[in-house]
N, C-alpha and C positions, 0 to 999 in steps of 0.2 A: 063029881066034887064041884065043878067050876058050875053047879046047878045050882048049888047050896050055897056059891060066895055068890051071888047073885042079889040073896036075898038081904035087905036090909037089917037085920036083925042079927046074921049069923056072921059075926064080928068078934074079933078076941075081945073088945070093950064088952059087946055084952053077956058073953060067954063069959068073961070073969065075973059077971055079977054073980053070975051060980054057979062056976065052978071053975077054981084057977086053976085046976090041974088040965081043964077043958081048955081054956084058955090059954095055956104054954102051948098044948097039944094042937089047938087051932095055928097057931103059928106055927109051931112044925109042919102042919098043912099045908098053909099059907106059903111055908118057905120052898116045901118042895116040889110043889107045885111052881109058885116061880123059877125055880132051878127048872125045873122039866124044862119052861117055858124057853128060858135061856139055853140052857143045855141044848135043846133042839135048835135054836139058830146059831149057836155058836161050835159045835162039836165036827156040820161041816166046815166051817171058816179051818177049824183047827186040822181038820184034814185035809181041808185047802194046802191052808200054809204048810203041812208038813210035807202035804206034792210037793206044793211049790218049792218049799226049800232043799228036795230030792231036788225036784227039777235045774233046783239053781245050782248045788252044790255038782249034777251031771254038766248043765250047761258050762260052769266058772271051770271046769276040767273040760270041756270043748274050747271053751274061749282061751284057754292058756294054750290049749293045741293050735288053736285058728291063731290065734297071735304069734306064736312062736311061727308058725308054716308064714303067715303074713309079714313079720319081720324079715323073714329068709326071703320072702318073695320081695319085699323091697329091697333087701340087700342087693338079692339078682336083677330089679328092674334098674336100682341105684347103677351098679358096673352094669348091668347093658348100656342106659341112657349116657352115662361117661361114655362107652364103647361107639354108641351112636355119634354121639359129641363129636368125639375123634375120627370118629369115620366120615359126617358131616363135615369138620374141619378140614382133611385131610381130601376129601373131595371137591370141596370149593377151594383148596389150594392149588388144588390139580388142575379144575376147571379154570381158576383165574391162571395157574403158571400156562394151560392152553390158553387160554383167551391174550395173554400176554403173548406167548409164542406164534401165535394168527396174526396181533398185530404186528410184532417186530418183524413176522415175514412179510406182511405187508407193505410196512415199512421199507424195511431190507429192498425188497422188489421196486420200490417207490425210487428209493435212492439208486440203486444200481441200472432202473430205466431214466432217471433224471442226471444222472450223473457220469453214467455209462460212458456218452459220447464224449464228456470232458478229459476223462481217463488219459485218454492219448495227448492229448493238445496239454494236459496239464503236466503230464510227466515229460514231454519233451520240454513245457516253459521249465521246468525245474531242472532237464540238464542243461536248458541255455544258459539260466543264470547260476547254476552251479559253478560253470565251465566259466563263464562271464566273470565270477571274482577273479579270475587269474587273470584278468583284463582291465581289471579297476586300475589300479595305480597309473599306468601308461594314459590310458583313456581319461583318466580323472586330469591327471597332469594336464595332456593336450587341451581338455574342455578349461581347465583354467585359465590355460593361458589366452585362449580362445576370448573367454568370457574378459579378460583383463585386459588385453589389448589391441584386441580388431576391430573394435566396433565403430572409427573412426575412418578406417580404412575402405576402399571399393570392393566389388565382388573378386578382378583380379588378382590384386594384392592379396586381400585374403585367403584367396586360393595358394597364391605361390608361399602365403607363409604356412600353411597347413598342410601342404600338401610336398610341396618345394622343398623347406626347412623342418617346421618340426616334427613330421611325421620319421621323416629319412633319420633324425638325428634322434629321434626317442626309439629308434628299432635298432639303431647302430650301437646304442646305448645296453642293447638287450632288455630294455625294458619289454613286457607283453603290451601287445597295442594287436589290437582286432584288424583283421581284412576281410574286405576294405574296409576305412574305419571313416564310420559315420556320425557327425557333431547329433544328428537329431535321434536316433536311437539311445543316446545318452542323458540327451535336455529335454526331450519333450516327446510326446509319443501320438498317435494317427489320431486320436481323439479330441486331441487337443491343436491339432495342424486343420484339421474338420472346423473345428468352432471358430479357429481366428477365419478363415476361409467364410464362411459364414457369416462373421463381422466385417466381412471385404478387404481382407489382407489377400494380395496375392499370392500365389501358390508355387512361384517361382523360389529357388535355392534361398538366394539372396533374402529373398521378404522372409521365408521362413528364419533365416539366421537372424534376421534385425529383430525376427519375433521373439525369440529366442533370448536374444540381448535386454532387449525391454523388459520380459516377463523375470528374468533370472538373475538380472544383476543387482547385486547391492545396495547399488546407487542408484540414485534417480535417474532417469534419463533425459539425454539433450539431442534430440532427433534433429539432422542435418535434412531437414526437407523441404525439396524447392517445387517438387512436385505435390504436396499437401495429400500424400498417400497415406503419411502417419497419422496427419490430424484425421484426417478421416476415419482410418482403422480406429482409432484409441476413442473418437467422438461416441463409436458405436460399439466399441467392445466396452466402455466404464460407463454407458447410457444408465446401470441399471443400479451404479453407485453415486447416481445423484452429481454428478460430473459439473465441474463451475467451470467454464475457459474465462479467462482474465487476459491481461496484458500489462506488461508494466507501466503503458503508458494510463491504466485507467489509476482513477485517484483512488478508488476504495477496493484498489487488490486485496491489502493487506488487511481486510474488514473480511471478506471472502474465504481467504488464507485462514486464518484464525476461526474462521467457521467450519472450515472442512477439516482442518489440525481434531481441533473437538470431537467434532463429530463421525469423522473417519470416512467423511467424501473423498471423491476425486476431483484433482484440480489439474487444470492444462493452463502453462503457459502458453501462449500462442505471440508468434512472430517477433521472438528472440533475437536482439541482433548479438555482436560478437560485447557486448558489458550485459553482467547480467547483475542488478540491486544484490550489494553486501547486505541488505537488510534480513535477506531471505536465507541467508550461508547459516544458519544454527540447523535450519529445519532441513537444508542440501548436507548438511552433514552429521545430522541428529543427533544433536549435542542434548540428550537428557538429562534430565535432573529428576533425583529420584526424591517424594517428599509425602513419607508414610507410603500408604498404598497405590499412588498414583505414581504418573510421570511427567514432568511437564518440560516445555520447550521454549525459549524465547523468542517471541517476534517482535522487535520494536521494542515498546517499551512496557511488555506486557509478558506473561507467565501462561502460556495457555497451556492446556490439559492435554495428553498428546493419545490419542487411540490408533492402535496398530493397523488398523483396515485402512487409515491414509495411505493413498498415493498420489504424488506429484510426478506430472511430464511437462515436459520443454519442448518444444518445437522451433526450428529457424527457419525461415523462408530463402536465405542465402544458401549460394550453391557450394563454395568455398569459403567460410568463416574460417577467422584465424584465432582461438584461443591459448590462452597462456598454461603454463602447466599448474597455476592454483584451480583451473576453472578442469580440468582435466582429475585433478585430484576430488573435487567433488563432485563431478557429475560423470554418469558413461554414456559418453557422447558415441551417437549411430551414425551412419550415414545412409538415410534410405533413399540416395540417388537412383531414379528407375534406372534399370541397365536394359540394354537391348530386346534381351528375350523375353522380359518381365512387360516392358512396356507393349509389343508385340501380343502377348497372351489379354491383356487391355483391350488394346485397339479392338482385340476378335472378339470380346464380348459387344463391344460397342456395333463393329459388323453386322455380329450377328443379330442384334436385338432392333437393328435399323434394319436389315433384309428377311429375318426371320423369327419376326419376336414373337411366336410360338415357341419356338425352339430358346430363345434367350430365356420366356417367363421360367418354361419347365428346368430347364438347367437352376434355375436361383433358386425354385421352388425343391428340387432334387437336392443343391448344394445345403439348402437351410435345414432339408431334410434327413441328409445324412449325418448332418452335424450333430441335431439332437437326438436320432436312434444312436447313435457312437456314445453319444452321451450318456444315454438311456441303460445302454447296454453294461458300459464301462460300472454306470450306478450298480447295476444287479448283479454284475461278476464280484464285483466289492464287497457287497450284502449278501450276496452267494458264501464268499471265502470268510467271514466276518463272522455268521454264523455256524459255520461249520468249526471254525477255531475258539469262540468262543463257547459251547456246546459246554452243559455239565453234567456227568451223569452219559446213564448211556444215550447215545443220542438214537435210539431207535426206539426208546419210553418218549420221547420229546415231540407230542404227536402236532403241537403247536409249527416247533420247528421243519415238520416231516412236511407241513402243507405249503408252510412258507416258501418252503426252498421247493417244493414242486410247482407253487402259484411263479416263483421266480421264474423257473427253468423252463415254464413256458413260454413266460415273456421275453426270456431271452431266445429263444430258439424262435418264436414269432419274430422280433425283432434281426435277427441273426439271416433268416431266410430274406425278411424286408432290404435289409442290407447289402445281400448279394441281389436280389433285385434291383434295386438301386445301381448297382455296381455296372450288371450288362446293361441298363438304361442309359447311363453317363457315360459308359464307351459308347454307346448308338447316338446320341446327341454330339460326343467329340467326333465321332465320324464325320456326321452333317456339318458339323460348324469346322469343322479342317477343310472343308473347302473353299473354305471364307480369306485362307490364313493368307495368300498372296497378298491379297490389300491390306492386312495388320502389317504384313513385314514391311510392304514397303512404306506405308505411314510410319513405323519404326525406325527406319529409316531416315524417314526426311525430318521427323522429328530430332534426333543427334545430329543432320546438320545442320539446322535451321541453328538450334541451342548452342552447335559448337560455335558458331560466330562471336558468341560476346565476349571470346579470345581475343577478338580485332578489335573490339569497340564495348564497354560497359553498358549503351544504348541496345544494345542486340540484344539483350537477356531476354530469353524468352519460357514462359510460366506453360505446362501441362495445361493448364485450363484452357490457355486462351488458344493452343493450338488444336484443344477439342473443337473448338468453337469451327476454325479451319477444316478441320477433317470431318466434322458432320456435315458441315455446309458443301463439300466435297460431294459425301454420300447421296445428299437431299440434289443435288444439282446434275450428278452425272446421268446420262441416258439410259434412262431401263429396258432391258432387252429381257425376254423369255429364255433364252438358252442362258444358261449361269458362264460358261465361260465369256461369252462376249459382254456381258454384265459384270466380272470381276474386271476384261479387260477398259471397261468403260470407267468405272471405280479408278484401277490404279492411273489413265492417263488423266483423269478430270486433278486427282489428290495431286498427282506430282503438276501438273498446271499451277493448279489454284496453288499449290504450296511456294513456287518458284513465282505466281504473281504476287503473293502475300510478301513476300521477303522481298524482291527487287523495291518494293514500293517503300521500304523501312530500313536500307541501308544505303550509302553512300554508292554512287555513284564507280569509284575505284575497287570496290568491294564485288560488284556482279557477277563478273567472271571467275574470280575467284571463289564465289558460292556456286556458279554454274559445274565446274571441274568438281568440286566436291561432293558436289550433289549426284552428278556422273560415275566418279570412283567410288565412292559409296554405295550406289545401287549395280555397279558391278562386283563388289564386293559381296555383296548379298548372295548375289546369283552368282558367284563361285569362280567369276570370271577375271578377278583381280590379282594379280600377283605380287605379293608384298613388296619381294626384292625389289621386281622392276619399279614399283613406285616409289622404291627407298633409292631406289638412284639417281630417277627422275627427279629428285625433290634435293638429293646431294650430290649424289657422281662419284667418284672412285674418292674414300676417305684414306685412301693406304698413301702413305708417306713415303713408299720406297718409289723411287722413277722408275720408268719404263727401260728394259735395257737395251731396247733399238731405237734408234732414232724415226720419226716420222718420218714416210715414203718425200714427202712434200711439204717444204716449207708452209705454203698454205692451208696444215693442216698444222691449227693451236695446238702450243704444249699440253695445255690442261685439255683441250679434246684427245689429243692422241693419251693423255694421260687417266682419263675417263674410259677409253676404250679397251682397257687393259682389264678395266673388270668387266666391261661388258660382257666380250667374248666368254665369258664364266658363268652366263648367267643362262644356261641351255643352248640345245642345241642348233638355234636356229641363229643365234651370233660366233658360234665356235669357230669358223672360219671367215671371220670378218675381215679381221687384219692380214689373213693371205691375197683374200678378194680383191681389198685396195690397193694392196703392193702390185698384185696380177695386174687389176683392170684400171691405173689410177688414173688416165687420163679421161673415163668413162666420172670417174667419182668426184674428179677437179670440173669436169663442166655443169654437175650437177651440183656441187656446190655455188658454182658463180653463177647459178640462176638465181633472180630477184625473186622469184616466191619459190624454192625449192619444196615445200610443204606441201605446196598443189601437182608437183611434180613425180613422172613414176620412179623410184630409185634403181640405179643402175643394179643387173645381174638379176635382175626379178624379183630383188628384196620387199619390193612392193605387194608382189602375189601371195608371197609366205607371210610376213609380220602383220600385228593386228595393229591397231591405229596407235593405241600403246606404244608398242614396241617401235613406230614407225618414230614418234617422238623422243625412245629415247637416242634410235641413231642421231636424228636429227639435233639433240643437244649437244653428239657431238663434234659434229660440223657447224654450224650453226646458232648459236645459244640465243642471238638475235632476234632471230624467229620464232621461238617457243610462246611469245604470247599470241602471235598468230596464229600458230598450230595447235595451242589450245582451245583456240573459239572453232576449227576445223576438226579437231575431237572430239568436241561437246555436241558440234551438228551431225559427224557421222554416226556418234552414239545414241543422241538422244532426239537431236533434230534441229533445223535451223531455229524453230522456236524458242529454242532456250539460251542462247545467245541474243535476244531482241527483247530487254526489258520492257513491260508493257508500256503505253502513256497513261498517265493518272488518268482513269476514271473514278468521279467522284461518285457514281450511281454507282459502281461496285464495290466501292468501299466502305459505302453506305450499307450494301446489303452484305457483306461482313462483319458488320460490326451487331453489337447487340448492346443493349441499354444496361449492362453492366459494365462496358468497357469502354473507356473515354478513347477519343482517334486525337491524336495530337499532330500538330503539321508544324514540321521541323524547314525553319528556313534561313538557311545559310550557306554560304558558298562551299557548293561541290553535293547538296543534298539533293 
């Protein structure tokens, strides 16, 4: 057929020219033939799609199975991954509550090896001071009164009041008071004894109480110093607060004053006499005024700003100042007169630093050094307990704090070791230097008698400084020897010379022998060899009022001797049978009396073989009293030697080489000088 549409001609057009029934039938041709055409590309599409819509309607019932199995299978991967979650969760809980419990043992271990050794030492401080409140009130009591009225008073007196009085009378009271009970376990503590020590306060009882006084009281302080021990100490412990010294006699005190008032300097008066400027009593008795947020103070005719880091000291260069009770009320007056043992522990530094200043440097280098480890240490046991109290939380998360206090507990334990190092080092140096100490004592010595003089005369006052001056120039001049004993014995005979030429040249004439005895007694006193009594007799004689109830063997023997010898015989046993002796032998006792120099003479009965040169004097007061100035110059030569009985003559070439270009020599000329 598709041969015959080919041809042009064979067309439904021209088929209906000849024949429309040809021409419908040609398009029924036509059409079914197109249909074929169709038919065959489209019949398989149609059984395409009807696979396909098997397919799909198979597949769309697999997909609801895959879905529904896929939904279950997310439901179950949904509660696994939760599952996992929680298990993930609950094992980095685990792992961190481990990693947590690793460190706190760490910790734990940290603290228990840092802290271990304190364990004991801390639990005993906590039942000292546990125990220690039932101590407060008594102990509080005594330090008060302490603090309020001794500081005026000497090392003695304050002893007999503390120790004498209120100790006995606050224990009788039933108050608790500590034994033995000690002022510096209350007021100040080894730390703090280290640093003034260090600042060059000496280390004796005394210095420490005056330290004690100064730091602690109220009130300002008005240091009694003629030895310039305080200016010194305070020059060098307020170094570091910008410290002004003034005097009343400069004209712009009061311009200084008002600048340290401000700004919270330290100010020293220096060389106080007994008036001290009412212009200064507002700031000695800190009359503030309070005005909004500030405080101010009057000086003069002015309102300064007053800061609490001010402090003011006083100083007096007088040995005995007599103050009124207004100047008492506002100031606490010290007295830091050197005493014996204090000035003594001096001299030895001075000793030592002149014969082994080796041994001097390391001692001041040791002393500075244990001041600021004590210091050091005090710091970090502070910063120790500071943080452990202030701790939030548990303190074994506090890995800050864990290091800190182990970086501490180092430093203390290094420091703490350094310290008892120090400790057997400072005994091995006080070893060395305790062999020095005969020449401290006895310059201790000649220094309280020299000083005691200006009891006889206001002339005589003699200043610490200017008797260094003395006792170096001693050091520097005596003979040096390689064996140390004949080298300290060179020291103590050149010091006691030079000391006895120094003095005979600066007192009167009538005055000599009376420093020679003293000087005598005194250094028998030292050395253990002096006996109170018998020099409390020598110097008065029998003070008893009641008479003798025998009469004298012998007119020629004075009532008041025979009345003298009543206590002699009392005073041991080498007089107990005196008064039988002279009744026994008295025509032996009456020729020895009427001898013109009896003193040079042997005393009847062998009294002369037994008694010491002392005792030989005091019989002889009682026969005798005429002769005791001569018997004294014959004591002072058997003791110490004819030399000291024979004041030098002026040389002016060694008065020259005593003296030094800070100390003017003055030449005293008047009759009897």
């Amino acid at each position: 057929v598709k041969v015959y549409f080919r041809k042009s001609e064979f067309t439904p057009d021209e088929v209906k020219a000849i024949s429309s029934a040809g021409a419908g039938l040609l398009k029924w041709v036509y059409a079914i033939v197109n249909y074929y055409g169709v038919a065959k590309t489209v019949n398989p599409k149609r059984q395409a799609v009807a696979h396909a819509e098997k397919s799909l309607r198979q597949s769309s019932r697999e997909l609801v199975a895959i879905q529904s199995e896929v939904a279950q299978l997310t439901a179950q991967l949904a509660e696994l991954k939760e599952k996992y979650e929680q298990g993930s969760m609950e094992e980095k809980e685990l792992q961190d509550k481990a990693e947590t419990m690793a460190r706190r043992l760490a910790a734990a271990s940290k603290l228990i090896a840092g802290l271990g050794s304190e364990r004991e030492r801390w639990t005993n401080d906590m039942e000292v001071l546990r125990s220690s409140r039932d101590f407060l009130v008594g102990e509080c009591l005594v330090a008060s009164a302490f603090l309020s009225y001794t500081g005026a008073f000497n090392f003695d007196f304050r002893s007999r009041l503390l120790a004498g009085k209120w100790e006995p009378d606050v224990r009788e009271r039933k108050l608790p008071l500590t034994e033995p009970y000690k002022l510096e376990k209350l007021l100040t503590s080894d730390v703090e004894t280290n640093r003034w020590a260090s600042e060059g306060l000496p280390q004796d009882e005394l210095s420490i109480q005056n330290g004690i006084l100064t730091t602690r009281s109220s009130r300002y302080p008005l240091c009694i110093d003629p030895q310039q021990q305080a200016v010194a100490w305070i020059k060098k412990k307020e170094a570091k607060s910008s410290l002004k010294v003034c005097s009343f006699n400069d004209s712009d005190f009061l311009k200084h004053l008002e600048i340290c008032v401000n700004l919270g300097f330290s100010y020293l008066f220096e060389n106080v006499d007994e008036y001290i400027d009412p212009i200064i009593d507002p700031v000695l008795e800190k009359n503030l005024v309070r005005k909004g947020a500030t405080r101010t103070v009057k000086i003069g005719d002015k309102d300064v700003e007053w800061d609490d880091s001010f402090r003011m000291y006083l100083t007096s260069k007088l040995s005995n100042p007599h103050y009124g009770p207004e100047t008492f009320g506002k100031v606490m007056i010290i007295n830091y007169s050197v005493t014996l043992s204090g000035l003594e522990d001096q001299l030895l530094n001075e000793v030592v630093k002149h014969e082994r200043n080796d041994l001097a440097e390391q001692k001041t280098l040791l002393v500075e050094e244990v001041s600021e480890l004590s210091g050091m240490l005090k710091e970090l046991e502070d910063t120790l307990l500071y943080e452990l109290a202030n701790s939030t939380g548990n303190i074994l998360d506090n890995t800050e704090l864990i290091s800190t206090l182990e970086q501490t507990k180092v430093k203390a334990t290094e420091i703490s070791e350094k310290l008892e190092e120090a400790k057997v080092t400072s005994s091995e140096i006080d070893v060395a230097c305790a062999s020095y100490r005969p020449v401290a004592k006895r310059g201790s010595i000649l220094f309280f008698v020299m000083a005691s003089l200006s009891t006889l005369n206001n002339m005589y006052e003699l200043s610490l400084a200017l008797y260094m001056v003395v006792f170096l120039h001693a050091l520097a001049k005596s003979e040096p020897d390689v064996i140390l004993e004949s080298r300290l014995e060179n020291i103590i005979a050149t010091l006691t010379e030079n000391c006895y030429a120094y003095t005979c040249r600066s007192i009167f004439e009538t005055h000599k022998l009376m420093f020679s005895l003293q000087m005598t007694l005194q250094i028998q006193e030292g050395d253990g060899e002096l006996d109170r009594n018998q020099l409390d007799f020598f110097l008065k004689g029998n003070l008893s009022l009641e008479k003798a109830a025998e009469k004298p063997p012998g007119d020629w023997i004075s009532e008041s001797g025979w009345h003298d010898m009543q206590r002699l015989v009392t005073m041991g046993d080498k007089f107990v049978n005196l008064l039988s002796d002279i009744k026994r032998a008295e025509p032996e006792w009456r020729a020895w009396y009427d001898l013109e120099v009896p003193e040079s003479a042997p005393m009847p009965q062998n009294y002369s073989e037994t008694l010491s040169p002392l005792e030989k004097m005091l019989v002889l007061r009682c026969f005798r009293v005429d002769r005791i100035f001569v018997a004294i110059t014959k004591f002072v030569i058997d003791t110490m030697g004819e030399k000291y009985v024979q004041p030098p003559v002026l040389n002016y070439a060694e008065v020259y080489e005593q003296s030094t270009p800070l100390v003017p020599v003055i030449f005293v000329l008047s009759p009897g000088a």
